[in-house]
PLY file of the C-alpha trace (Angstrom):
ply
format ascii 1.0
element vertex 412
property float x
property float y
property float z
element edge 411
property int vertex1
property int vertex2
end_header
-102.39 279.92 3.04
-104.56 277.37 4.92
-102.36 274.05 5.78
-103.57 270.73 5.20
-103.49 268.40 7.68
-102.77 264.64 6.80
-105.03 262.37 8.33
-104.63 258.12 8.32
-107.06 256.08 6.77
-108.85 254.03 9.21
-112.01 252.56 10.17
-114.68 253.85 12.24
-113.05 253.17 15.67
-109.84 255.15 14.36
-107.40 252.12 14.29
-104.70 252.46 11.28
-105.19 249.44 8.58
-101.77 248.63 9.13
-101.77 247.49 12.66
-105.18 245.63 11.25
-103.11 243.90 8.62
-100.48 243.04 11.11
-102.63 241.23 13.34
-104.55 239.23 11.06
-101.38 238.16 9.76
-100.39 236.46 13.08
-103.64 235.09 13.95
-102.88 232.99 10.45
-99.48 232.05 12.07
-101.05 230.75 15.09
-103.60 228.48 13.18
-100.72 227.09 11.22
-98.25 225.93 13.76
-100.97 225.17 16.45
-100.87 221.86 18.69
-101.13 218.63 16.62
-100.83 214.69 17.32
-97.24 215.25 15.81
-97.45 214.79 12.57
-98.88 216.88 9.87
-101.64 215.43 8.21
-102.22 212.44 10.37
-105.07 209.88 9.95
-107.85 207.92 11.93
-107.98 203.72 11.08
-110.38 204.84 9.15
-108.80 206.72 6.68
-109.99 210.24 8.11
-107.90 213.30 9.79
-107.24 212.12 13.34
-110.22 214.01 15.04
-111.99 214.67 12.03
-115.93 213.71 12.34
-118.35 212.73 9.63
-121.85 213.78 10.25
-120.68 214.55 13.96
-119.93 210.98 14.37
-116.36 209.90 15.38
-115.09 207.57 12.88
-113.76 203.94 14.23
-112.25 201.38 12.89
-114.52 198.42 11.54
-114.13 194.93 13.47
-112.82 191.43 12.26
-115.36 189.80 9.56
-113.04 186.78 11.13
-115.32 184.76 13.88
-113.77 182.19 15.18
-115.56 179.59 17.03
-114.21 177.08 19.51
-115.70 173.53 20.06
-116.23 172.40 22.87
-117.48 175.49 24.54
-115.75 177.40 27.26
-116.63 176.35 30.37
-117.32 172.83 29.34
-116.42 169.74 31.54
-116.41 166.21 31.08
-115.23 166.60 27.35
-114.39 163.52 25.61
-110.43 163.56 25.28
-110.64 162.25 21.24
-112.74 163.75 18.67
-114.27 166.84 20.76
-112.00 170.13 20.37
-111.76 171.98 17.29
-110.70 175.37 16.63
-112.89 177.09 13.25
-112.98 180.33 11.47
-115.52 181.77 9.25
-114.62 184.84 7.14
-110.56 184.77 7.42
-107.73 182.33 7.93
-106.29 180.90 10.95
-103.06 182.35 12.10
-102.12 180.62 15.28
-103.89 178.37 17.68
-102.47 177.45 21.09
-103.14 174.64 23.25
-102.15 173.80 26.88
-103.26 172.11 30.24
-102.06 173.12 33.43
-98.28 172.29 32.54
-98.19 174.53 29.72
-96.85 171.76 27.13
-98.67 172.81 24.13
-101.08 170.19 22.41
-99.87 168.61 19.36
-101.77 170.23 16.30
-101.71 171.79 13.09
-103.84 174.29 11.03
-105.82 172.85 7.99
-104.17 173.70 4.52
-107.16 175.74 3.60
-106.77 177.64 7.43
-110.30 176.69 8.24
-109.68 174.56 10.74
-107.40 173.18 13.72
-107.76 170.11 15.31
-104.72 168.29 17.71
-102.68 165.26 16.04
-102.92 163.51 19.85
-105.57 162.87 22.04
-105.60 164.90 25.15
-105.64 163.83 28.75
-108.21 162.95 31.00
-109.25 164.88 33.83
-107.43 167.69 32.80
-108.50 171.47 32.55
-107.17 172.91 29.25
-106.89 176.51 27.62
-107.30 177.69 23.95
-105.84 180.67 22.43
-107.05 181.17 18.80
-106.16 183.92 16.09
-107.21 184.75 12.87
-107.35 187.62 10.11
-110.08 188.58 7.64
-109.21 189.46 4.35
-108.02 192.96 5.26
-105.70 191.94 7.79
-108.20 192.64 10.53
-106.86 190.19 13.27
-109.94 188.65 15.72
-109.08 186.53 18.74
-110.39 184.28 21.03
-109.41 182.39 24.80
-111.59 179.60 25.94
-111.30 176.76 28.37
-112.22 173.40 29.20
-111.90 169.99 31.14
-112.06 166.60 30.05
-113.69 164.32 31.76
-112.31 161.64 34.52
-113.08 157.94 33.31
-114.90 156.39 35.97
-113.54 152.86 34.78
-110.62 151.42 33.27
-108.39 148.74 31.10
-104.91 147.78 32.88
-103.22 145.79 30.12
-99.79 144.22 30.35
-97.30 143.12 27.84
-94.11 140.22 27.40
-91.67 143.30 27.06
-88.65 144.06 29.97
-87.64 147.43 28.89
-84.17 147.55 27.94
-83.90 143.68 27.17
-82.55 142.01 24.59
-84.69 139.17 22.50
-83.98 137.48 19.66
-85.07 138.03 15.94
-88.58 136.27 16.35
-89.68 138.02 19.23
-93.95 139.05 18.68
-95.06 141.65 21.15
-98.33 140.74 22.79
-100.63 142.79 25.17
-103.05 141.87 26.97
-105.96 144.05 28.22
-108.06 141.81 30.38
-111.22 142.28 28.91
-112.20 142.82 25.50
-111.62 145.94 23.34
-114.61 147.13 21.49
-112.80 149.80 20.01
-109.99 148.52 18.37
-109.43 151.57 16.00
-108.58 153.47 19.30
-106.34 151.12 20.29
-104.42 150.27 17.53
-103.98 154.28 17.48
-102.90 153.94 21.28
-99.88 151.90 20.72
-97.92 152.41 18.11
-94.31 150.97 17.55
-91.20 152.71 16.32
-88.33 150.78 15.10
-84.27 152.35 14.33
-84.71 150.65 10.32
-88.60 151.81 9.79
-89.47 148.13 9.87
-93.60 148.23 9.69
-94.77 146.58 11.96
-98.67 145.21 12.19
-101.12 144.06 15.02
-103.25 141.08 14.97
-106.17 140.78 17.82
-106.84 137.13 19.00
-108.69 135.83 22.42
-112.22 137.60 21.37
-110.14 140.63 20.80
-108.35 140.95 24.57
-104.87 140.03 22.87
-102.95 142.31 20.31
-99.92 140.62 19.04
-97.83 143.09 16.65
-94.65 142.11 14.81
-93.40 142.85 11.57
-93.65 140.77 8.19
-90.31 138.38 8.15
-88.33 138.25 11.27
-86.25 141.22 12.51
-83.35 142.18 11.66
-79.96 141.96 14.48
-79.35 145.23 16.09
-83.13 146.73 15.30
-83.79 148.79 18.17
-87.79 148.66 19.31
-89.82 151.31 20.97
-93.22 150.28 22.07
-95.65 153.75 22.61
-98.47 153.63 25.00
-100.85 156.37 24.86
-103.95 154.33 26.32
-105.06 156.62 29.09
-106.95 159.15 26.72
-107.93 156.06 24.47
-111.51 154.62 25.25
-111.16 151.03 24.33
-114.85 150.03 25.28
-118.07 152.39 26.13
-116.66 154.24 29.09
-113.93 152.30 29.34
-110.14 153.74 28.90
-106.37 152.66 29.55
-104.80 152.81 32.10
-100.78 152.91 30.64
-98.93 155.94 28.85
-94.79 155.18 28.86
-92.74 154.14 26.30
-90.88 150.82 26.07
-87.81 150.02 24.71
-86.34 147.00 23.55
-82.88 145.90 21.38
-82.85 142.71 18.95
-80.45 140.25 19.68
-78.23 137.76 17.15
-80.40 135.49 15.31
-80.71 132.05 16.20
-83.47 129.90 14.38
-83.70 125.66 15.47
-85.32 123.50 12.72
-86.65 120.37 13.81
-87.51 117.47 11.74
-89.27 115.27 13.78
-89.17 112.61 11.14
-85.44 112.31 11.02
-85.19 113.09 14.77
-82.93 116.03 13.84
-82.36 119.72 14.69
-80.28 122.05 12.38
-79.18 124.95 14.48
-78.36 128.16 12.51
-76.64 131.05 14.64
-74.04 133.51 13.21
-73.95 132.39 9.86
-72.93 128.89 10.86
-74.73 126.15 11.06
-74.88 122.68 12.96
-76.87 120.13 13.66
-78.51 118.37 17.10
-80.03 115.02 17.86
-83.19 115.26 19.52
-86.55 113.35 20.32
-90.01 114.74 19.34
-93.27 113.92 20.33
-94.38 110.22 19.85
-97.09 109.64 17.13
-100.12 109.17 20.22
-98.65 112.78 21.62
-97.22 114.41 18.43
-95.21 117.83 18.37
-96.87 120.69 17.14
-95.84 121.24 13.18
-95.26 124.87 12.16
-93.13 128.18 14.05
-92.90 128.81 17.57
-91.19 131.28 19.78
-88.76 130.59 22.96
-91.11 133.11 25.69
-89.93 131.41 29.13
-86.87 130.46 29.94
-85.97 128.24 33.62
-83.48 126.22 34.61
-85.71 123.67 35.71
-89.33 123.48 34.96
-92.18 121.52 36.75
-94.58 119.58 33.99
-97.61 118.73 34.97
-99.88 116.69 32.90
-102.84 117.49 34.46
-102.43 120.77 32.91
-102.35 119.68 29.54
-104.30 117.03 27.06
-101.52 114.60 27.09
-102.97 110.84 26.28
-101.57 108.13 28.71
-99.82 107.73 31.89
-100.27 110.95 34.01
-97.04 112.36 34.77
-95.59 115.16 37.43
-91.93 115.40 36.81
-89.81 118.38 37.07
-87.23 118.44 33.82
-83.86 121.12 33.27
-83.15 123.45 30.98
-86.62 124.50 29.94
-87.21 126.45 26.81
-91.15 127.32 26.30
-92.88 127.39 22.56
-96.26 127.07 23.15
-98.94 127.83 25.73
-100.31 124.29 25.46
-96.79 122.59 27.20
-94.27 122.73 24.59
-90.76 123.15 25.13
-87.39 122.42 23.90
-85.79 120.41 27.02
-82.95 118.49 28.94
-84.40 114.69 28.83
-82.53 111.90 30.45
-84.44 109.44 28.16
-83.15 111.40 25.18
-79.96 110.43 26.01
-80.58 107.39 23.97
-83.50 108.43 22.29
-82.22 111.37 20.37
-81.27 110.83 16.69
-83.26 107.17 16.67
-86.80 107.75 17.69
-89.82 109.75 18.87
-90.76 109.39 22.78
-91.54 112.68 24.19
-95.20 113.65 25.29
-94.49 116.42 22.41
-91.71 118.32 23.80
-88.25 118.66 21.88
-85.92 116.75 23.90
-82.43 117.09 24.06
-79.84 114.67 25.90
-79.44 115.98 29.50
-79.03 114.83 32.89
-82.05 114.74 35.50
-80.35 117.59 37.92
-79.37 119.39 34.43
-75.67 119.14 33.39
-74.88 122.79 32.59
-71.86 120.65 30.04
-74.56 118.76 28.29
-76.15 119.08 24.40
-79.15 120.56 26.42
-77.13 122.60 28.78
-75.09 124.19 25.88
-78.34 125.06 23.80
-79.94 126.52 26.71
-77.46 128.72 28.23
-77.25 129.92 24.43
-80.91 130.90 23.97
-82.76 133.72 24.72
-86.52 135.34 24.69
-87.58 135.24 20.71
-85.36 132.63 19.72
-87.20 130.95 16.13
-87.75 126.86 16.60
-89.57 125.40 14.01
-90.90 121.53 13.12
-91.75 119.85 10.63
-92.77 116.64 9.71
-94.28 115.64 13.38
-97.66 113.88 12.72
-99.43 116.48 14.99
-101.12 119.58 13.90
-100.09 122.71 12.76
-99.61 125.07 15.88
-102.16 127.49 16.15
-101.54 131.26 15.70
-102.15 132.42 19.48
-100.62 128.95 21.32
-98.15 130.71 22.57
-96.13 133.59 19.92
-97.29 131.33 17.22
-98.04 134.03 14.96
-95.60 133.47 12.47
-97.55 130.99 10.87
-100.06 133.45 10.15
-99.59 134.72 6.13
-98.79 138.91 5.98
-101.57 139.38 4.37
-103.81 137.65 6.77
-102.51 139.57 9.72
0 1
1 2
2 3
3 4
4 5
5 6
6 7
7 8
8 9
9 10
10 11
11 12
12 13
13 14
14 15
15 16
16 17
17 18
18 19
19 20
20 21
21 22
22 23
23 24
24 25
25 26
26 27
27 28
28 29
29 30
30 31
31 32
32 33
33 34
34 35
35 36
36 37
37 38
38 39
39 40
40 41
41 42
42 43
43 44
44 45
45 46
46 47
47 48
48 49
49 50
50 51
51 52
52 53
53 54
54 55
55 56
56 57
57 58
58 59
59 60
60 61
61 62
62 63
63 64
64 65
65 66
66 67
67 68
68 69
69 70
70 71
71 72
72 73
73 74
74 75
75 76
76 77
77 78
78 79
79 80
80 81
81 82
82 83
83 84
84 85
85 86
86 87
87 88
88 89
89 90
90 91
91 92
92 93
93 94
94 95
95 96
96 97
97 98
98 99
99 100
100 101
101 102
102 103
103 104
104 105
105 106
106 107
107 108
108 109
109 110
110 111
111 112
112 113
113 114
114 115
115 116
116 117
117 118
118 119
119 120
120 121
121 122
122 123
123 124
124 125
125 126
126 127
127 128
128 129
129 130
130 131
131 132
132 133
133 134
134 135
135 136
136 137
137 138
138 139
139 140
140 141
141 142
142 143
143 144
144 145
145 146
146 147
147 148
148 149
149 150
150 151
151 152
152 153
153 154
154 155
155 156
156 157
157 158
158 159
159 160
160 161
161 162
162 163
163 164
164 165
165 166
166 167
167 168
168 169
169 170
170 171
171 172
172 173
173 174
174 175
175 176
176 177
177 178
178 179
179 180
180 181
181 182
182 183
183 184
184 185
185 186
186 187
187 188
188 189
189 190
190 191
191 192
192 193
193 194
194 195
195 196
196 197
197 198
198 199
199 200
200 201
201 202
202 203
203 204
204 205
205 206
206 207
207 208
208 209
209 210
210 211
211 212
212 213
213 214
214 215
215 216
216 217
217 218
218 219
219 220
220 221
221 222
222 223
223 224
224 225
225 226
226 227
227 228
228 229
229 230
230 231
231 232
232 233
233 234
234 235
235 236
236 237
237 238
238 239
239 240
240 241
241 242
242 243
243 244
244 245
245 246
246 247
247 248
248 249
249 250
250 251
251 252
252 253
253 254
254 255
255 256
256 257
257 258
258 259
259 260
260 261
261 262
262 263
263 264
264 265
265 266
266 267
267 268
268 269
269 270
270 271
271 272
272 273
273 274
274 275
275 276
276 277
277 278
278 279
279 280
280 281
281 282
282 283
283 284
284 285
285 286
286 287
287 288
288 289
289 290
290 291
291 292
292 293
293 294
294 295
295 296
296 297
297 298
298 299
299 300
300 301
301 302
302 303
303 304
304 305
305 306
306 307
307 308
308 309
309 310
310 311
311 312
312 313
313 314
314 315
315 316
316 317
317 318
318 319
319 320
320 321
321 322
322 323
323 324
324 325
325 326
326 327
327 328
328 329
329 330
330 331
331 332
332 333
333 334
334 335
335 336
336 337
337 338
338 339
339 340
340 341
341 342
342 343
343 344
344 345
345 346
346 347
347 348
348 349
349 350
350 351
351 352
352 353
353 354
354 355
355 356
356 357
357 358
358 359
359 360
360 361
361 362
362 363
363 364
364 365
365 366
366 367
367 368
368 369
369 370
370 371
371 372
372 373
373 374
374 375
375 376
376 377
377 378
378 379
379 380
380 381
381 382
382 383
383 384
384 385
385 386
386 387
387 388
388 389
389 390
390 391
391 392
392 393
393 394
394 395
395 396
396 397
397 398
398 399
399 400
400 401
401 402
402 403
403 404
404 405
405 406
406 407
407 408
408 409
409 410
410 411
């Protein structure tokens, strides 16, 4: 009996199926567990399989619709320090906007409620080389940013202004705070902005200009209050007062007001009623005679000397030319007032009017320290209130001396 032989099924080359079947089977395991970016399924910014193409493009991710746009350009120099940067976006939102000159204080500002815009809440300084970071989003998130830089310019001419302030001094309760810039100020927006004036009881407080606008006075509507403590800021240097022309002063000044102490003088009854610490008492004095009259109306104590040389060659006096030197001088006006030790009023005072339109008080010529005028004096201070009434003479004017008072609220 013939025996049959048992042959495998395979293909042409003689290889069994199984070891075929085998071997596909791994190359499937290999594919599956092959390098990858470490997590299965992964995706481009774009939505895509990391290293997927489309079209046998790579896919990126799409840039910022955000463009942001910085004013003045980068590079710029002699930039205005008011009124010239500004930070924009078009298509997105501001999201943070630095800044900073070369001492990396940032610059005051603040990002528009509608995030449009930034602009700074100070001026900047001149001749000073600045940086600006800027950052916004689009409405997918997309963030776009820009750095720029710039210089403002160097003013080739300036204001030096001055005021009647000693920092840390004490004045009393109808002290006015005048500055003077030495030339006129064309643009009296900026300087109004400039100088500013911060007080411990948020007293406003208000500027008036006077001598063809090279004199701001600023004080507040009725007289201060005891204890108010004053804090004069000067930002001038990036303020351009005139065409070209900018400050010269940034500092702060501060200042503390005293007890109050107002002197009303009726020059009719030849009286002064004194009112200090919630007491008051009154003075004989003499006023100005009817050819040289007192000034009517409210003046300020702004010098203060023990003895004071009066000239009246530097005044309008009518009569007899005089050049005396008097004690315990008190000025109120810029014209030659003052509240005074006179001999002559030792008589005088209480009875009649002989002064060249000073307020006399009973003294002695060297000044006797023990005297009605020696006691008043060494009792007053800077921005002590005297007022008169009922002198023939004219109402003081509102600059002669820190006669603003006179001046209605509403007019100043």
């Amino acid at each position: 009996m013939e025996s049959k032989r048992i042959r495998a099924i395979g293909g042409r080359s003689g290889r069994p199926v199984g070891a075929a079947l085998l071997l596909s089977s791994a190359l499937l395991l290999l594919t599956g567990c092959g390098p990858s970016d470490g997590a299965a399924g992964a995706t481009n910014a774009a939505g895509a399989p990391k290293g997927a193409v489309s079209g046998g493009q790579s896919v990126t991710a799409a840039p910022s619709a955000a463009v942001l746009d910085v004013q003045p350009s980068d590079g710029a120099k002699n930039v205005a320090p008011n009124g010239a940067l500004k930070v924009s976006v078009a298509g997105g939102k501001l999201t943070q906007v630095s800044v900073a000159g070369p001492d990396g204080k940032p610059v005051a500002g603040a990002v528009a409620a509608d995030g449009l815009t930034w602009v700074p809440s100070t001026g900047l300084a001149v001749g000073t080389a600045y940086k600006v970071n800027a950052q916004a989003v689009d409405a997918h998130g997309v963030a776009s940013t820009t750095t720029s830089g710039f210089t403002t310019l160097t003013p080739t001419k300036t204001a030096g202004l001055v005021d009647n302030i000693d920092g840390g001094g004490t004045y009393g309760v109808g002290m006015i705070i005048s500055v003077d810039f030495h030339q006129a100020v064309v643009n009296k927006a900026a300087a109004l902005a400039a100088i500013t004036v911060e007080t411990s009881d948020n007293t406003p407080v208000k500027g008036h200009w006077f001598s063809n606008d090279s004199r701001l006075d600023l004080r507040p509507e009725t007289y201060w209050k005891p204890g108010t403590k004053v804090t004069i800021h000067y930002r001038t240097k990036s303020a351009e007062l005139s065409p070209g022309v900018y400050g010269n002063v940034d500092k702060d000044e501060s200042f503390t007001i005293g007890r109050s102490k107002i002197s009303t003088v009726d020059a009719a009854t030849h009286q002064m009623s004194v009112a200090e610490g919630g007491t008051t008492k009154n003075v004989a004095i003499t006023a100005g005679a009817d050819d040289n009259p007192s000034w009517n109306g409210t003046m300020v104590v702004f010098e203060k000397d023990r003895m004071v040389h009066m000239n009246s060659a530097t005044t309008t006096i009518k009569g007899a030319p005089y050049d005396v030197t008097e004690p315990h001088g008190l000025k109120i006006s810029d014209t030659g007032s003052y509240v005074h030790g006179n001999p002559k009023a030792v008589e005088a005072a209480g009875h009649e009017n002989i002064s060249h339109g000073c307020i006399g008080l009973p003294d002695t010529e060297a000044g006797d320290d023990s005297s009605v005028a020696g006691k008043f004096w060494a009792d007053s201070m800077i921005g002590d209130v005297v007022i008169v009434n009922h002198s023939v003479g004219k109402q003081v004017a509102w600059d002669n001396g820190l006669g603003g008072w006179n001046a209605p609220w509403s007019a100043w």
